[in-house]
C-alpha positions in Angstrom: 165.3 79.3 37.0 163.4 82.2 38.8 166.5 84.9 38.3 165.2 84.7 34.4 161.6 85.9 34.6 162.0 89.4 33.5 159.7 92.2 32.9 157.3 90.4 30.5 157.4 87.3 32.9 156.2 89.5 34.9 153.9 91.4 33.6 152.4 88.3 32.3 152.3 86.9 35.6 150.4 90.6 37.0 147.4 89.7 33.8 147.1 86.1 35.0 146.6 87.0 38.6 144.2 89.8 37.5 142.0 87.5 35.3 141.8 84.8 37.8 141.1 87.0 41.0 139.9 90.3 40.0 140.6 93.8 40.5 138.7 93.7 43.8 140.4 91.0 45.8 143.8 92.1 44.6 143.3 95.1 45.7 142.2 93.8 49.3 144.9 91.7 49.1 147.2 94.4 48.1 145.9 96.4 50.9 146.4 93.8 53.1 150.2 93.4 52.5 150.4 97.0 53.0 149.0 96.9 56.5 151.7 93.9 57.5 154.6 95.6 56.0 153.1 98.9 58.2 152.9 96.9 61.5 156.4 94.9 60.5 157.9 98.0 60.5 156.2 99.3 63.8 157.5 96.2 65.6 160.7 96.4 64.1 161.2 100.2 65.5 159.6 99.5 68.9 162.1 96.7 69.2 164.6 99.1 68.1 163.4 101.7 71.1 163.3 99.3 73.7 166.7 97.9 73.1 168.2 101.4 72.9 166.0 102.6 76.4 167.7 99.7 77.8 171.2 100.2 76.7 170.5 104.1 78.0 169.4 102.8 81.5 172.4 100.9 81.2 174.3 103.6 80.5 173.0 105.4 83.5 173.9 103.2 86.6 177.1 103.1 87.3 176.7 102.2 90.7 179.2 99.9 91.7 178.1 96.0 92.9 179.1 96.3 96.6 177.4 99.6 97.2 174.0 98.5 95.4 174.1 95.9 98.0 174.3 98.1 100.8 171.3 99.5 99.7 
């Protein structure tokens, strides 16, 4: 059912939302949605960093078992 909206579905859907909440508070909202997607994306690449700063220390000790025992 909602694969055949369109573009004057939704355009028609934009002037409802505008009429019932205003320019203002879409605009907040808008604004709002903008900062989540900006800190989304943060996360997403700080997750992405640690994982790889693992994988590199990892990487770096190749120290066998029995002689990080000895240790």
């Amino acid at each position: 059912m909602l694969n055949n909206i369109g573009l004057p579905g939704l355009l028609l859907i934009a002037v409802v939302v505008l009429v019932l909440f205003g320019r203002g508070k879409v605009s907040s909202l808008m604004g709002e949605v903008g900062k989540g997607i900006s800190a989304f994306k943060k996360g997403v690449d700080d997750g992405k960093k640690e994982l790889e700063d693992k994988s590199a220390e990892a990487a770096r000790d190749v120290t066998p078992e029995s002689e990080k025992d000895k240790a």
